[in-house]
C-alpha positions in Angstrom: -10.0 -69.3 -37.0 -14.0 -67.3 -36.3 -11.6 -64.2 -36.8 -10.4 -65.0 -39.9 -13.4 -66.5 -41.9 -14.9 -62.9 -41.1 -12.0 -61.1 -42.8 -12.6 -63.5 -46.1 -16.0 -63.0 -45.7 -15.4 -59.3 -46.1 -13.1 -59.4 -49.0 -15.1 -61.7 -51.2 -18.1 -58.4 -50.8 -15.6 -56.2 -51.3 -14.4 -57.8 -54.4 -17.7 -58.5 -55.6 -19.1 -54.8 -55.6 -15.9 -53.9 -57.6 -16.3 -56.2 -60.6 -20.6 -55.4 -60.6 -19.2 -51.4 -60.7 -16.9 -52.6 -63.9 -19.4 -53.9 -65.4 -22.1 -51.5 -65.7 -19.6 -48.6 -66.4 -18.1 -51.3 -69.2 -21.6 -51.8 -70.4 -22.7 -48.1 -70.4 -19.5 -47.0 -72.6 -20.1 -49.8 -75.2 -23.8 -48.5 -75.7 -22.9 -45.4 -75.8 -20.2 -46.3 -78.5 -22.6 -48.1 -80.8 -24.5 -45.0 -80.6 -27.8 -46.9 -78.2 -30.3 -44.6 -76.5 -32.7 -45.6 -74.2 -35.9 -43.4 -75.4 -34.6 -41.5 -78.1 -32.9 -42.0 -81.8 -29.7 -40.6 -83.0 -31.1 -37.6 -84.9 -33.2 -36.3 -82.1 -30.1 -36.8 -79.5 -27.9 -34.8 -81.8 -30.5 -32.5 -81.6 -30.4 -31.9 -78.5 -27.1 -32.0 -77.5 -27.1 -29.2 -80.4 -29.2 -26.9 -78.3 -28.0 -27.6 -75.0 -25.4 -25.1 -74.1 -21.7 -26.4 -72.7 -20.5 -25.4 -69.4 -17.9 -23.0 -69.7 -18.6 -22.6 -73.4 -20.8 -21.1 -75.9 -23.9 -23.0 -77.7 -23.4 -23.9 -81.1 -26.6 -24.3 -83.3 -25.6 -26.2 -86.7 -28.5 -25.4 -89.3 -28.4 -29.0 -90.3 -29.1 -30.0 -87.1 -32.2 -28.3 -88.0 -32.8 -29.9 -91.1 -31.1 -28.2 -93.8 -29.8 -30.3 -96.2 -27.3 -28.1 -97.9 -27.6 -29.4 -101.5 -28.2 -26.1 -103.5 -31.8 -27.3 -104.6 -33.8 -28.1 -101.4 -35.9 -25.0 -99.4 -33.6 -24.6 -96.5 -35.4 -21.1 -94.8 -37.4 -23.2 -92.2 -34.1 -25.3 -91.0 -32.4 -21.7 -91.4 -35.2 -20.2 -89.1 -35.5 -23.0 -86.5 -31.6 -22.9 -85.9 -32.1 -19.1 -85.2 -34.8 -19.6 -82.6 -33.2 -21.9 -80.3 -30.1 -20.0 -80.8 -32.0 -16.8 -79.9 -32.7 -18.1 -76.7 -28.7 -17.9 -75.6 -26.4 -15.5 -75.0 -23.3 -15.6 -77.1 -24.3 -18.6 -79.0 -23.7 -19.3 -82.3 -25.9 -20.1 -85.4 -23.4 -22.4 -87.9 -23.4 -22.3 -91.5 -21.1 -24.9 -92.0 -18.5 -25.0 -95.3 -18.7 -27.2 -97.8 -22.5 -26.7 -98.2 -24.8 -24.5 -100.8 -28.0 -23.5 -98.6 -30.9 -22.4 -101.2 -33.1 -19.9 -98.2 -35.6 -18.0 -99.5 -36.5 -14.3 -98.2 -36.1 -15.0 -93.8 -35.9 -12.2 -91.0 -33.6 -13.1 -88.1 -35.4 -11.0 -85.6 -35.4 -9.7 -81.7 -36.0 -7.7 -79.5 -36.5 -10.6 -77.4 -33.0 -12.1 -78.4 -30.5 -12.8 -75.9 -27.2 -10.3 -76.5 -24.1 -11.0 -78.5 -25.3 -14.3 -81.2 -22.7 -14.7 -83.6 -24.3 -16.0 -87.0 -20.8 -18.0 -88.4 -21.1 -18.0 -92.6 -18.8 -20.3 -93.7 -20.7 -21.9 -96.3 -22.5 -20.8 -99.2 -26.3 -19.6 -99.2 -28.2 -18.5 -102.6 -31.4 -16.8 -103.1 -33.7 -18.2 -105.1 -34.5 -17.6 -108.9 -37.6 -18.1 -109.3 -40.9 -15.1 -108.9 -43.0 -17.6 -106.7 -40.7 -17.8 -103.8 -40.8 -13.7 -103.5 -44.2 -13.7 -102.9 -45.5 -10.2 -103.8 -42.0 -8.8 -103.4 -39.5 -8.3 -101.1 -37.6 -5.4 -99.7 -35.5 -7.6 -98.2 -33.7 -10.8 -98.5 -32.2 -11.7 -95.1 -32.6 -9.3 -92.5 -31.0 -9.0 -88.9 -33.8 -7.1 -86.7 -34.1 -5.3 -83.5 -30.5 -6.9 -81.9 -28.0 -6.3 -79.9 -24.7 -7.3 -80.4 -24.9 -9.5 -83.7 -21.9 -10.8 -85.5 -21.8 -12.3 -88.9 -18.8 -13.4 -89.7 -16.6 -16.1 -91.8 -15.3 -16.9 -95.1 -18.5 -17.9 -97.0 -20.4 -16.2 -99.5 -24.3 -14.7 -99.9 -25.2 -14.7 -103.6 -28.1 -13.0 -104.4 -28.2 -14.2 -108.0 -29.4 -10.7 -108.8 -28.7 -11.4 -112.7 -32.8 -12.8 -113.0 -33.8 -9.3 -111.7 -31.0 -7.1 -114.1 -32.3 -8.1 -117.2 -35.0 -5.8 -119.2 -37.2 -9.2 -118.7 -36.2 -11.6 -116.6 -37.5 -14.8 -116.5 -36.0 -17.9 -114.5 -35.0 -20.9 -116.7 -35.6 -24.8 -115.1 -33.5 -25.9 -117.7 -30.3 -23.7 -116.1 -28.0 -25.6 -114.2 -28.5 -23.8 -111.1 -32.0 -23.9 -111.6 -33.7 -24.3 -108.1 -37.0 -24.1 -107.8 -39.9 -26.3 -110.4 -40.6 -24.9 -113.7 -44.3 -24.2 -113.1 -42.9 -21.8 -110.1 -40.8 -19.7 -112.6 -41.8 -16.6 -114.6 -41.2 -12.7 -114.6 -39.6 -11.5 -111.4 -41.4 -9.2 -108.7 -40.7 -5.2 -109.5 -39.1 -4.8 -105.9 -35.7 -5.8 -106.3 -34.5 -7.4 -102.4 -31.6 -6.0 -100.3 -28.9 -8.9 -100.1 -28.4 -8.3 -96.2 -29.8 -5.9 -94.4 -29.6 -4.8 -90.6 -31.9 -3.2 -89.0 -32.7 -1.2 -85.5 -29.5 -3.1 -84.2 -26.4 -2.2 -81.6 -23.3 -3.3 -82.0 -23.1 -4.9 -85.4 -20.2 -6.6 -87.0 -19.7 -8.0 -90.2 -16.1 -9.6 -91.4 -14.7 -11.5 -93.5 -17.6 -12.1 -95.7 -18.8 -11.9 -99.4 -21.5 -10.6 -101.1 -22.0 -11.1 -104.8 -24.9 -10.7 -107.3 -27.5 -9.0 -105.1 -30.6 -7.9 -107.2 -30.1 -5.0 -105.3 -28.2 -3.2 -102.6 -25.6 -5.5 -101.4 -25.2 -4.5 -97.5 -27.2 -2.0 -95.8 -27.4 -0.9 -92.3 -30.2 0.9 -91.0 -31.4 3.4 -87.6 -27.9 0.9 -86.7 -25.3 2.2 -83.9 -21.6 1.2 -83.2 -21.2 -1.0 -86.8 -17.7 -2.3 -87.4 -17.2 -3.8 -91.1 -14.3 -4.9 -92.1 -12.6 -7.7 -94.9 -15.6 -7.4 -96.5 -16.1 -8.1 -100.3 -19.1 -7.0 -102.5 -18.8 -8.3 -106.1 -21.5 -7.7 -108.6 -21.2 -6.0 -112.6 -20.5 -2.6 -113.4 -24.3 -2.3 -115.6 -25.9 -3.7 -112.9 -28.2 -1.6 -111.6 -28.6 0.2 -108.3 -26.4 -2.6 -106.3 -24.6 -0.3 -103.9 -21.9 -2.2 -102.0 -22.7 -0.6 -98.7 -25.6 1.5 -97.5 -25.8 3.6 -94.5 -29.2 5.2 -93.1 -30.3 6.9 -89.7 -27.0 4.9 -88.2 -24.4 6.5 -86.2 -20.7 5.6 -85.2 -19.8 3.3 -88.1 -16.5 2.2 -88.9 -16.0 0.3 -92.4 -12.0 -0.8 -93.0 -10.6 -3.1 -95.3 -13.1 -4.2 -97.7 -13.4 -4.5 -101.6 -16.5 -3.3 -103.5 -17.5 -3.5 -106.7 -20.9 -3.0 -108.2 -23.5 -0.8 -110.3 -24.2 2.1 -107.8 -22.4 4.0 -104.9 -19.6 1.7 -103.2 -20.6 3.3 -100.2 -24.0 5.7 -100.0 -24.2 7.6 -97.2 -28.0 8.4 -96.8 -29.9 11.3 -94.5 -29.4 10.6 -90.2 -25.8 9.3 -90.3 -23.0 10.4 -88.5 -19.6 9.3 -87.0 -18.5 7.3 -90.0 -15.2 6.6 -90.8 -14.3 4.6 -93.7 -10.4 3.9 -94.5 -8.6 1.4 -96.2 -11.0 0.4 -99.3 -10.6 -0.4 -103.0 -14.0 0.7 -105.0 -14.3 -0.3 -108.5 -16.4 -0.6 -110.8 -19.2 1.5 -109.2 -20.0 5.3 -108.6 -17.8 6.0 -106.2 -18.3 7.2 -102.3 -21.2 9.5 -102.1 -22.9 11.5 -99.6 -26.8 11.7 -100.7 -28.8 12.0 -102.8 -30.6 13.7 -99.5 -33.4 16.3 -99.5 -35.3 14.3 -101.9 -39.3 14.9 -102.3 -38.7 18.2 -99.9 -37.5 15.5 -97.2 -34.7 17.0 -94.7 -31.4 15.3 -94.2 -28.4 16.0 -91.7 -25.2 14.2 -91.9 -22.4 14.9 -90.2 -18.8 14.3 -88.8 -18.0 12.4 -92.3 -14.3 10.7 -92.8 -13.5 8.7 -95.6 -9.4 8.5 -96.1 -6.9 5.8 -97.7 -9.3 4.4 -100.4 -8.2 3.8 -103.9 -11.1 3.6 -106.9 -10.7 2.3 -110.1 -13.0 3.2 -113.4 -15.9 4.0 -111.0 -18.4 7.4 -112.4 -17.3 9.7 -109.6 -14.6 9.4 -106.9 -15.5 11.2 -103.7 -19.6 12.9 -104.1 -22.1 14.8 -102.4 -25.7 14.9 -104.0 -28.6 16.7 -102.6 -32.1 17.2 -104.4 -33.8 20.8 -105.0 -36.9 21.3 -102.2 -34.9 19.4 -99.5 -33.3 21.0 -96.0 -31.2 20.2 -93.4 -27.4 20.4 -93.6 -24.6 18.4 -94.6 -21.1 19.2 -92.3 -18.2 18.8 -91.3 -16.9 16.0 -93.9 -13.4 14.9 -95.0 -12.2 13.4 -97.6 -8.0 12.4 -97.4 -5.7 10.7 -99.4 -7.9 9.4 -102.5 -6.0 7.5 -105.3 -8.6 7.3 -108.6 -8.0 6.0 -112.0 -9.8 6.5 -114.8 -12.5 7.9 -113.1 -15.0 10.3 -114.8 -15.5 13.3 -112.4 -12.9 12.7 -109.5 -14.5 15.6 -107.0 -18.1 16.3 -107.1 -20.6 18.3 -105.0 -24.0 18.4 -106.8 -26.8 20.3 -105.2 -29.2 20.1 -108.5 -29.3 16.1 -108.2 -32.0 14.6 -110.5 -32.3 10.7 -111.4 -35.1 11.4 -113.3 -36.3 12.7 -116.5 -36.3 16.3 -115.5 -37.2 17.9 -111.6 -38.7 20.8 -111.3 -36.4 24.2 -110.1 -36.8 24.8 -105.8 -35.1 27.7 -104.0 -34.7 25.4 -100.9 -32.1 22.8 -100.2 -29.5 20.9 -97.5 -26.7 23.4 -96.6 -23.3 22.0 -97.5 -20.6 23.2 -95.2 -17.3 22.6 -93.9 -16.1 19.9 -97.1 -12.2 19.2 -97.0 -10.7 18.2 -99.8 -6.7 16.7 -99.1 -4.2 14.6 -101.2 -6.7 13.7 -104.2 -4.7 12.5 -106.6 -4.9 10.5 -110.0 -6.7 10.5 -113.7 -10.5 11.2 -115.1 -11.7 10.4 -118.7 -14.4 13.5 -118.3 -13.7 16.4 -115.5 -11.4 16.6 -112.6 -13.6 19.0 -109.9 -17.4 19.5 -110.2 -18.9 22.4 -108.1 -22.4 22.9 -108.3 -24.5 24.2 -105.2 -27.3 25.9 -104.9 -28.3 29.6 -105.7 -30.1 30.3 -102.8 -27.8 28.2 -100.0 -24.3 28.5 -101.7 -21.6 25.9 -100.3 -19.4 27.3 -97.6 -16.3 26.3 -96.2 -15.2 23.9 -99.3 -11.3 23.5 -98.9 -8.6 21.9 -101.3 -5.0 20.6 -100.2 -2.8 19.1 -102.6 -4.9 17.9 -105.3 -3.4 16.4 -108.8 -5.6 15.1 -111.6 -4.9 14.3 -114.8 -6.8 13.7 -118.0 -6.4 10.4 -119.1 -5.6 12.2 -122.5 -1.9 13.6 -122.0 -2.2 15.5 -125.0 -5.7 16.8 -125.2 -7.2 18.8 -121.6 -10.9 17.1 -121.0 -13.7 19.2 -119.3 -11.8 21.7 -117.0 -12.8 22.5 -113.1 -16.6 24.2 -112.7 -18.1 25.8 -109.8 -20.8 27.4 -108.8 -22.1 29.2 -105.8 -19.1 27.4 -104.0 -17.5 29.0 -101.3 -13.6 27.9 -99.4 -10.3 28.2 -99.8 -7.0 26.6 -101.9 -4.5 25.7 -99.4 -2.1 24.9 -101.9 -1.5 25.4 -105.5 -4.0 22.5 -107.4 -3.5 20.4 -110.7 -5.5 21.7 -113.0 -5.4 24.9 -111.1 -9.3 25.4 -109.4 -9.0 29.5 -110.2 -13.4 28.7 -109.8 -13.5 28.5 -106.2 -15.1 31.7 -104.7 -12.4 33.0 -101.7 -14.3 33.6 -98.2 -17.8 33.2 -97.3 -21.0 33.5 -99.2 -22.6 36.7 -98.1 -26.2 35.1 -98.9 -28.4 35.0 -95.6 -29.9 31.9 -94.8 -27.1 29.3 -95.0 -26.8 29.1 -91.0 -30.7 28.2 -90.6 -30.9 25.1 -92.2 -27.3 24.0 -89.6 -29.6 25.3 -86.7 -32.4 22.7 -88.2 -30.6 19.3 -87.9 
């Protein structure tokens, strides 16, 4: 009988310590259900569960975690700004711009070198700049800028709207009384003479950009610069034809770029190819309206310039001012080499094949015997019509073009009946692989036999 009141005894602990065990793992699911923290509110907890990276997975930093509010109409740039810190502070984390939300973010710099590697910044809502001259300060070069990083990502399905239209106008002035009027009427007035870049990177590796939109910037859309190993692709920049000086992409000093895929129309160059790039290969993009893909203008204000190892191939343009370019200014050296353009489809465009070595933007530029060789320019399967001259050749007297070469090229005047401007050329030097339409009887056969045109080659 001892024996067995010792075994009860037993059970009845045993049984005991199981139901107290239910019960506080019963009571801690039930606060944590109704959303109870000992210590802390909701808000802040979300917070920072928000910066606390997941085991086995990558932080995500939501900008209204940070206090953005996402209405169109409140200053988001400090929630936009906070989100980026914490996220700078991880590798492979993301920054969220979540859809279903207009973000009003003024002029903001996303900046290392201290960043970890590899941040993806995921744009699936919509941010707008604002309208109004106080918010620029004294101006702005730049709008929102990635700095000094390596391996960013910006990618998504939202949209970046620089509402550039306040800065097109002869005198623009921001209206309270619009409907996407932002910012207090006492804040409005003329806008600041420096027109922003929509998105610009800077001093960055590995860059990619995908799947996102651009529209309205007061100026230059995209720009990349001293950038290495960009990839851009599905990318859409969408502003007017008149509006000025919006390229659609921008390369400087950046090497090994890659730009597939994308659709780009605007007021300047759909792609400008500036001095210190090479390794760029663009394929597989529709430009129009705009001014075409151009190389230039380099050598400006006796400045030198080399680019090189140029491809731009599958790309159809569409009433744009020039189809395939290069542009240098008088005074400049340097060299531009080894460049190819393949399989161009234009319509309606005005001159279809341009190389312009007296370059001006301005009233008038003074005469210079210097300038940026141009050598080594293949021209293959251009084909399509031009409302004002099929093939403009004009290079310099002193540094003739060398090495210009033309495969199966057809143009047509948009006239059937009536022959527009015919081919020109000057001081240009190459060959006609095949027979051309309108027949290029301009070209000079062989090599210049000018001295000097290696020197500037030797330069870059």
């Amino acid at each position: 009988m001892k024996m067995c009141r010792v075994k009860l005894t037993n059970n009845v602990a045993l049984f005991v310590l199981i139901g107290l065990l239910f019960l506080s793992s019963s009571f801690e699911v039930c606060s944590a259900r109704e959303g109870k923290h000992w210590g802390s509110n909701k808000a802040s907890s979300r917070r920072q569960m928000a910066a606390r990276p997941r085991a086995g997975s990558s932080a995500t930093f939501n900008v209204l975690d940070y206090g953005a509010r996402g209405d169109g109409r409140t200053d988001d740039t400090k929630a936009f700004g906070a989100a980026w810190a914490a996220a700078c502070k991880v590798e492979a984390s993301t920054v969220m711009v979540p859809s279903g939300s207009v973000f009003l973010v003024g002029p903001i710099s996303f900046s290392g070198p201290n960043c970890q590697p590899n941040i993806i910044f995921q744009l699936d809502g919509k941010i707008i700049a604002p309208t109004s001259s106080g918010a620029w300060g004294s101006g702005q070069l730049q709008w929102i800028e990635f700095t000094k990083l390596k391996g960013i990502t910006i990618r998504g399905k939202g949209t970046i709207d620089g509402q550039g239209s306040v800065w097109w106008n002869d005198s623009p002035t921001f209206d309270p009384t619009a409907e996407d009027g932002m910012i207090s009427a006492e804040l409005g007035g003329k806008m600041r003479g420096t027109k922003p870049t929509a998105l610009r990177f800077y001093g960055s590796d590995g860059v990619i950009v995908t799947g996102i939109t651009i529209q309205n910037s007061a100026q230059t859309h995209l720009k990349f610069d001293a950038c290495t190993s960009v990839q851009v692709s599905g990318f859409s920049a969408s502003s007017p034809g008149n509006s000025p000086n919006t390229d659609g992409i921008h390369l400087q000093n950046s090497q090994h770029v890659v730009i597939s895929s994308t659709t780009l129309a605007c007021g300047d160059d759909c792609v400008s190819i500036q001095a210190g790039c090479s390794n760029i290969y663009i394929h597989d993009v529709n430009c129009g309206p705009g001014h075409g893909i151009s190389i230039g203008g380099l050598g400006r204000d006796n400045s030198k310039a080399c680019v090189s190892n140029i491809t731009v191939r599958d790309v159809t343009m569409q009433n744009t001012l020039t189809g395939v370019r290069i542009k240098t200014w008088q005074g400049g050296s340097g060299a531009v080499q080894q460049v190819m353009f393949s399989n161009i489809q234009v319509s309606e465009v005005e001159t279809a094949i341009m190389i312009d070595q007296f370059y001006c933007d301005k009233g008038s530029c003074k005469n210079q015997s210097s300038a940026v060789a141009v050598s080594g320019i293949n021209y293959v399967n251009i084909r399509g019509t031009y409302t004002v001259q099929p093939v403009h050749f004009a290079c310099s007297d002193s540094l003739p073009c060398s090495g210009v070469t033309l495969s199966t090229i057809e143009l047509k005047s948009v006239q059937e009946n009536h022959r527009l401007g015919g081919p020109f050329c000057w001081e240009t030097y190459g060959e006609l692989k095949t027979a051309t339409e309108p027949p290029i009887n301009c070209l000079e056969i062989g090599k210049p036999s000018k001295a000097g045109t290696h020197s500037n080659f030797e330069s870059c």
